[in-house]
N, C-alpha and C positions, 0 to 999 in steps of 0.2 A: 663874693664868688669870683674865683679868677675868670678873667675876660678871654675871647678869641685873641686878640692880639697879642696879650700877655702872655698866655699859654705856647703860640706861634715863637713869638722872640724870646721863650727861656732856655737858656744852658743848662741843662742836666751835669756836663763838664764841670764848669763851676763850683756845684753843690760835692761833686766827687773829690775835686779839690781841694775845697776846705775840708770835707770829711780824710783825707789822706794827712790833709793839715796839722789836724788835729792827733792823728794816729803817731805823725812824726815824734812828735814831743814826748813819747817816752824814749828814744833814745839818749834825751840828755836827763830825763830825770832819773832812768835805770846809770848814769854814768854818775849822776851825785850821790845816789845810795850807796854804788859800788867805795864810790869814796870817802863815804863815811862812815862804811863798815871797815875799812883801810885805818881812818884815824881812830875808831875804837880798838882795834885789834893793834897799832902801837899804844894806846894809852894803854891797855892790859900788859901788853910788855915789858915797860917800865915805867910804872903808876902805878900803886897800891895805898889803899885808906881808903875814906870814907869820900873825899872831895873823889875822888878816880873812881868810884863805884858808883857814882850821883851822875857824873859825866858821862861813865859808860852807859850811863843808865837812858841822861838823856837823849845821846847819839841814838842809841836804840829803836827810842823813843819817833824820831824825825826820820829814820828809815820807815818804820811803820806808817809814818804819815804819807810816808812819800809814796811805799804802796798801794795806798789807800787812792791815789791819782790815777795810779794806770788803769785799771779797769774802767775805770772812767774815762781814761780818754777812749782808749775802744769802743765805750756806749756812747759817745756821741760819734763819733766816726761810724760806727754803724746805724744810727738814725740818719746822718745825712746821706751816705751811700743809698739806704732805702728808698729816701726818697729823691735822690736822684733817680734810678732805676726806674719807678713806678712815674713818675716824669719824663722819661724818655718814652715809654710803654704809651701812657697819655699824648704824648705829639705823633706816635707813628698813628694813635687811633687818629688823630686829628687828620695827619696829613693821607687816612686812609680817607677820609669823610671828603674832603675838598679834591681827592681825583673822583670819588664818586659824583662830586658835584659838575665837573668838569665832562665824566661821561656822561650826564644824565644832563648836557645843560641847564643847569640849576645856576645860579647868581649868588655869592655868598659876598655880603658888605663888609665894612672894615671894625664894624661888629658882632660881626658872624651871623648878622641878619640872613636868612636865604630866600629866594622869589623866584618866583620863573622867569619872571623877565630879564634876560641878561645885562647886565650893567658893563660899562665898557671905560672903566676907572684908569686914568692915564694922566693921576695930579702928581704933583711933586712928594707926595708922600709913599709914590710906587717903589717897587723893590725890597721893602721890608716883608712882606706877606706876598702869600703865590698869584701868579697870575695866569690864567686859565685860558681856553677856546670859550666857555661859558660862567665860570667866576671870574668876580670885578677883584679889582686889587686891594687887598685890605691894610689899611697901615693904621699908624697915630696911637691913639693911646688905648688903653685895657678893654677900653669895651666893656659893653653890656653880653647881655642872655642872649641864646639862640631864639629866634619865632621866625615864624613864616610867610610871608607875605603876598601879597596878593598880583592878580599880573596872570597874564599867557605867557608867549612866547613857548619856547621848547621843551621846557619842562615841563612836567604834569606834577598832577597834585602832588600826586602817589610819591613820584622823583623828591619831591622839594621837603615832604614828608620825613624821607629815609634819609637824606642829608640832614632835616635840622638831626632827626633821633641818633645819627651818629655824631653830631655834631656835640650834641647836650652829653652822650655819653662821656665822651673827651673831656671836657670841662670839667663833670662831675666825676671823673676819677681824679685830673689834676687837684681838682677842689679838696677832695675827701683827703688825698696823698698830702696836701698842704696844710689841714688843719689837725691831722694825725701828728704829722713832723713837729709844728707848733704848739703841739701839749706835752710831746714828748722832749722837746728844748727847754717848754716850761717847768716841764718836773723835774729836772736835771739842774734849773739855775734853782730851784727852790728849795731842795737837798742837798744845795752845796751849800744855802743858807741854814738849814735848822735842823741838818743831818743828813750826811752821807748815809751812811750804816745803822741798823741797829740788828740787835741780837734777835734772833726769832725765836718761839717759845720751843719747848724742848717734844724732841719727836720727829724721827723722820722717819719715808717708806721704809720698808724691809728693801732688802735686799732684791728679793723676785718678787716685789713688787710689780703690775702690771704698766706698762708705761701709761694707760689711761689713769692707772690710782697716780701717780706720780706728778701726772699734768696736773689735777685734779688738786693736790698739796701744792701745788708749784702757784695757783692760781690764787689759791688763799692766802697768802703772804704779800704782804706789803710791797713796794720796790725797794725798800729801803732794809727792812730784810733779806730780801734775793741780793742783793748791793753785798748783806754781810755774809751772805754762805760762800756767793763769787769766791771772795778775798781770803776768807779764814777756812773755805772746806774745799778748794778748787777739785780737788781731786776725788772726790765724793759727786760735785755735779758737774766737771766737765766731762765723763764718758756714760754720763745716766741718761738712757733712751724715755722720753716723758716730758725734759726737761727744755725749754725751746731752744731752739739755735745759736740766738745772741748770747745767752748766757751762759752755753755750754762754751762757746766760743773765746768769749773773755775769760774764763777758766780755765782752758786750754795752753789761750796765751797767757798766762801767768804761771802755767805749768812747765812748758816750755822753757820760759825764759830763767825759773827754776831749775832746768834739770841741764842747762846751758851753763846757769853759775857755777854747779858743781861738778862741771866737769873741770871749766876751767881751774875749780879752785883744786882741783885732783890734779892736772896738771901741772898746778904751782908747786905741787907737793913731790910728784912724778918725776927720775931725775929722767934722762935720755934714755934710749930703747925701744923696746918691744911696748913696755906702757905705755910709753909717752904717745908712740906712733898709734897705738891703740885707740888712746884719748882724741888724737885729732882726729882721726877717720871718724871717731862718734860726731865731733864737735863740727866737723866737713856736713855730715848727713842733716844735721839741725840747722844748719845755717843755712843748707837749703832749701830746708824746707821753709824758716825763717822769712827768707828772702823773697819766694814764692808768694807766704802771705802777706807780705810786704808789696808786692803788686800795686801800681799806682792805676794801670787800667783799670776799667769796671771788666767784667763784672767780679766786686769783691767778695774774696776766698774767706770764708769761714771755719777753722778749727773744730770741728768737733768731737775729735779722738783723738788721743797720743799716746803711743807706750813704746819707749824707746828700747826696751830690752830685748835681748835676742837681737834677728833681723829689722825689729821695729814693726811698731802695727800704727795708720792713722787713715781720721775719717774728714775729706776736707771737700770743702761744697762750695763753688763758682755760683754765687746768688744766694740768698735767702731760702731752701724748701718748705716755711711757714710761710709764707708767704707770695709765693709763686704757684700760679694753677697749671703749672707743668714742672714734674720731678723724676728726674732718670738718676736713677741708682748704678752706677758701674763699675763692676766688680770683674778685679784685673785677674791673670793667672799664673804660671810658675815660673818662682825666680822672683818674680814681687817684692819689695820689702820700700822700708823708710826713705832708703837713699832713691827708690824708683820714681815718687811720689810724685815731685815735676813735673816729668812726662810720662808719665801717666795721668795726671790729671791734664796734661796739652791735650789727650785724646777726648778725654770725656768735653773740655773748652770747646773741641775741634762740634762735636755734636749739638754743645750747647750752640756754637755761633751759625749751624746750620739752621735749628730752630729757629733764631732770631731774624735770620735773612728770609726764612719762609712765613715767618708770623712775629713779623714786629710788634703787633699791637698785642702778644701774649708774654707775660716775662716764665722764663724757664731756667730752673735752677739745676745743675746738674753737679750729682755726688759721687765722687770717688770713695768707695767702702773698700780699706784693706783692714778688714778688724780679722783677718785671720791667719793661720800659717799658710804661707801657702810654701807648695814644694821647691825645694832648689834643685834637688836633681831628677834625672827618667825614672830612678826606683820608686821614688818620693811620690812621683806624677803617676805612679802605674797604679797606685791602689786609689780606693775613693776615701779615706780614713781620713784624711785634712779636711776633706769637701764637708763630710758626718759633720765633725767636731765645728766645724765654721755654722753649720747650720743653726744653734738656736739666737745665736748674736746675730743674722743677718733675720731673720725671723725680730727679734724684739725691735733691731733700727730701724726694721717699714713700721713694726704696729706706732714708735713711738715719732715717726713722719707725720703719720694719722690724726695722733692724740694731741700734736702742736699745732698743727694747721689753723690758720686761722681762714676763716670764711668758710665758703665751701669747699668739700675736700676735692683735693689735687689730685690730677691724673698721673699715677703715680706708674712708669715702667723701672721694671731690671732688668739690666742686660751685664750678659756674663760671656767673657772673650777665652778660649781657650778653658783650663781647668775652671777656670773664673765661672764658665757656664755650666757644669758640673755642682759647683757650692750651691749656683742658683737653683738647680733644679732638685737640687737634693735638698737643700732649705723646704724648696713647693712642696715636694714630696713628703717631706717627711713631717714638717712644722706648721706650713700653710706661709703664704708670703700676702702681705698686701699689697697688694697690687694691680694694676688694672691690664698689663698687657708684659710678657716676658719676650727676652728677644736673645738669641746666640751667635755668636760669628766666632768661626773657628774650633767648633767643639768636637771636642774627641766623645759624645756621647752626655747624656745628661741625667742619668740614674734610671730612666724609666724608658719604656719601647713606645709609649705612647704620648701622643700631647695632652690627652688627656687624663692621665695619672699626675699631671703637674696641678690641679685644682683650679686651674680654669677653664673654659670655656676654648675649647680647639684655635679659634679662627683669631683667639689673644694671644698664640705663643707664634714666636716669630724666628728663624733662621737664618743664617748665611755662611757658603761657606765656597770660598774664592775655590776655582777649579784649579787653580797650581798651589794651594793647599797641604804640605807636606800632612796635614794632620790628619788629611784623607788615604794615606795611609797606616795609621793606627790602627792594626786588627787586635780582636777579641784575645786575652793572654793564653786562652786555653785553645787556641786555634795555631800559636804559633811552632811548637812543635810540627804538627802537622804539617803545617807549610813548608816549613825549611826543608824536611825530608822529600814533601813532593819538586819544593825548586830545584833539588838535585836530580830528578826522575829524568830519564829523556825524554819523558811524555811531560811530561812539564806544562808545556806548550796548550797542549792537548787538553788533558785533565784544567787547565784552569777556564777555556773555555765552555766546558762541561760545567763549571762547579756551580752551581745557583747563587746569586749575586744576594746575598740575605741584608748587606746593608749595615753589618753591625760594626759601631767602632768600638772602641775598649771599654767605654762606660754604658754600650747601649744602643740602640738603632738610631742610627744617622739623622738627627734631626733636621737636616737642611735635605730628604727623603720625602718623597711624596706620602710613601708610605709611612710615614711617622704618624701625619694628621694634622700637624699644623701646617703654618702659613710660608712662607717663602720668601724673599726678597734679594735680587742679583748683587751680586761682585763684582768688579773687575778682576786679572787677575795681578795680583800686588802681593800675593804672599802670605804667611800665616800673620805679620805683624801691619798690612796694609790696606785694614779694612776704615783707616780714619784718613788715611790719604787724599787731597782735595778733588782728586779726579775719579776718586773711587764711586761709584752708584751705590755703593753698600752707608757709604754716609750721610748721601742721603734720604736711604732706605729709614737708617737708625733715625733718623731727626724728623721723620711724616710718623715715624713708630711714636717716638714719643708726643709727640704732637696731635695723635690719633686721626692722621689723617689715614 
């Protein structure tokens, strides 16, 4: 059982550390492959027989081995990140347990003993662990279990009670995070002994298959089968809702790193021009997004969409959502695409690191979803027809949130900025969304006049919409004839103060409108694109939203 001290003095850092460590080392194993597909591609050149066919053969050969590593290194890079994360989550419960001790003068010892009697600890072993108005100073080695002990002083029972039971709780999430990480280290060195991979038997879901039938196959399979669809079907389970996160992830990034090789090997081919400059703009937009998941801060970005054609579509999540009891889905708006992906996921970072400041001891994962078209121009943005079409893939990515989750299920919001809130409410509307609370800023309208045509419960749909707002002026398209002709009227003036204030923007009554039915939460004013700005109240309107506070 990890101890109070133990728990106090560990680095979460550390463990992120090596798990980035470990993530590093495909850049030189992706650089030997690159060059051993280089000396097969001269022996083909000028080499021919039977020894040049053996050779090509073997080259081949030690490239597939070598792929056979990367995913690998991603799955341990992502067990250690986890359980950094869910360690850092454990000390903030800790370090929330020892100020309750300190208000409640309770007495916590250097093995997380608690008593009411204050202890007043001033040995040489001070400094390591907190020191309080009513906890003693805790140092030295790992320590024992939480219990209670006996004694007055200014504590009461009741006090010394709710310190150990948060005390024990701390522990035993560090514990359970600890011996989780240590079977999954273990099954990882024991597969590298007596098999990486193996073939799974034949059959997979259908196509519209539910993401619940899909967990459900996914569950049944060995790891060492999920090991071999990762590597030889990436693209079959990186964009499949059902399938859990990390695995869609490392499928992702072997997709990626895939659709990077050929470009550039399109460019080796491509002489100057219009191609060439074509190809880098592509190979610019991957590399940043690359470089994004490449992140060495916590909390680590996960992969789990990519489709680089057209504008580009991906789905990439700051944290674990199987694993986090807080899951904000955000879904951006027009103009959107691949190369946006960065910053746009800084905004969705910006809400998740409000969460974390207001509830440390919760881990909260937050998903940027661009799996749709979204519009590039006003024409594009004036009808709902992208919003329709995006609707049954934002519909499958909650249910298939739901179907991965591990423990109990996670309070799951979406929140939609701009058109982004539009797809959302049109998905509620039309599909059903899972979800436990919906939130908008910035909407020109959301498919429906009421909060409660979106399938939930009025007082879970939630609004914002900054008073200098350009997109509050959006009026209804069949209202704009009309208008032009009256702005020209002399009475102009006149007639607008007459006209009954109905509320509608282009896709609907103003949800950030009393009259809507839902919920409400203030702005500053920042503009249509400055609802994640750190001064804004609407940020941390969004991050109590998803927080369910």
């Amino acid at each position: 059982m990890i101890g109070y001290a133990q728990l106090w003095s560990a680095s979460p850092g550390d463990w992120d550390a090596a798990g980035v460590a470990w993530r590093g080392l495909d850049a030189p194993v992706g650089r030997r492959r690159a060059g051993l597909a280089d000396r097969a591609a001269a022996l083909r050149a000028g080499w021919s027989g039977g020894a040049a066919t053996a050779a090509g053969g073997r080259l081949d050969g030690l490239r597939s081995e070598l792929a056979t590593i990367l995913p690998a290194l991603v799955e341990i890079d992502q067990v250690l990140a986890e359980f950094a994360g869910r360690l850092r989550v454990a000390k903030a419960r800790l370090a929330e347990a020892v100020a309750l001790a300190d208000r409640t003068g309770v007495a916590v010892d250097r093995h997380g003993g608690v008593r009411a009697a204050p202890l007043f600890w001033r040995g040489p072993e001070a400094g390591a662990l907190p020191v309080g108005v009513g906890a003693a100073t805790a140092g030295g080695g790992a320590g024992g279990g939480v219990g209670g002990g006996a004694g007055g002083g200014v504590g009461s029972k009741v006090a010394v009670g709710r310190v150990a039971a948060a005390l024990r709780e701390a522990l035993a999430l560090a514990d359970a995070a600890d011996r989780e990480a240590a079977a999954r280290l273990a099954e990882l060195s024991g597969a590298a002994r007596t098999g990486w991979v193996d073939r799974p038997p034949p059959g997979r879901p259908a196509d519209d298959a539910t993401p619940a039938t899909v967990r459900a196959w996914w569950a049944g399979l060995t790891p060492a089968q999920r090991r071999w669809l990762v590597l030889h079907e990436p693209s079959r389970i990186g964009p499949r809702d059902g399938v859990p996160a990390s695995a869609r992830d490392q499928a992702n990034r072997l997709l990626l790193a895939g659709h990077r090789e050929a470009l550039l090997a399109a460019r080796r081919a491509t002489p100057g021009g219009r191609g060439r400059r074509r190809i880098d703009r592509a190979l610019a937009v991957l590399d940043g997004l690359a470089g994004r998941l490449a992140a060495t801060s916590p909390p680590r970005a996960y992969l789990l969409g990519l489709d680089p054609r057209g504008d580009g579509r991906a789905i990439v999540t700051l944290g674990n959502p199987d694993r986090a009891g807080r899951v904000l889905t955000y879904v951006p708006g027009m103009t959107s695409d691949l190369a946006d992906v960065p910053g746009e996921l800084s905004r969705a970072a910006r809400v998740q690191a409000r969460c974390t400041a207001l509830a440390p001891g919760e881990e909260t994962a937050a998903v940027l979803w661009l799996d749709y078209d979204a519009p590039d121009f006003l024409p594009e943005a004036s009808s709902p027809a992208q919003a329709r079409d995006a609707g049954p893939a934002l519909h499958r990515f909650q249910e298939g949130l739901r179907a991965t989750h591990d423990g109990p299920a996670a309070r799951q919001t979406v929140l939609g900025h701009s058109y982004g809130s539009l797809v959302v409410g049109s998905a509620a509307r039309d599909h059903g969304l899972a979800a436990d609370a919906l939130a908008f800023v910035g909407s020109p309208g959301v498919g429906v006049d009421r909060a409660g045509a979106l399938g939930l419960p009025p007082e879970r749909v939630w609004s914002s919409t900054a008073g200098d707002d350009v997109i509050g002026l959006v009026e209804p398209p069949r209202d704009l004839a009309g208008r032009a002709v009256l702005a020209a009227s002399p009475l102009a003036s006149a007639a607008w103060l007459l006209r009954p204030d109905d509320h509608q923007l282009w896709f609907g009554h103003d949800p950030s409108d009393p009259g809507f039915g839902g919920r409400t939460f203030p702005s500053g004013r920042y503009g249509h694109t400055g609802y994640w700005e750190p001064g804004n109240p609407a940020l941390d309107g969004m991050a109590r939203i998803v927080l369910g506070r």
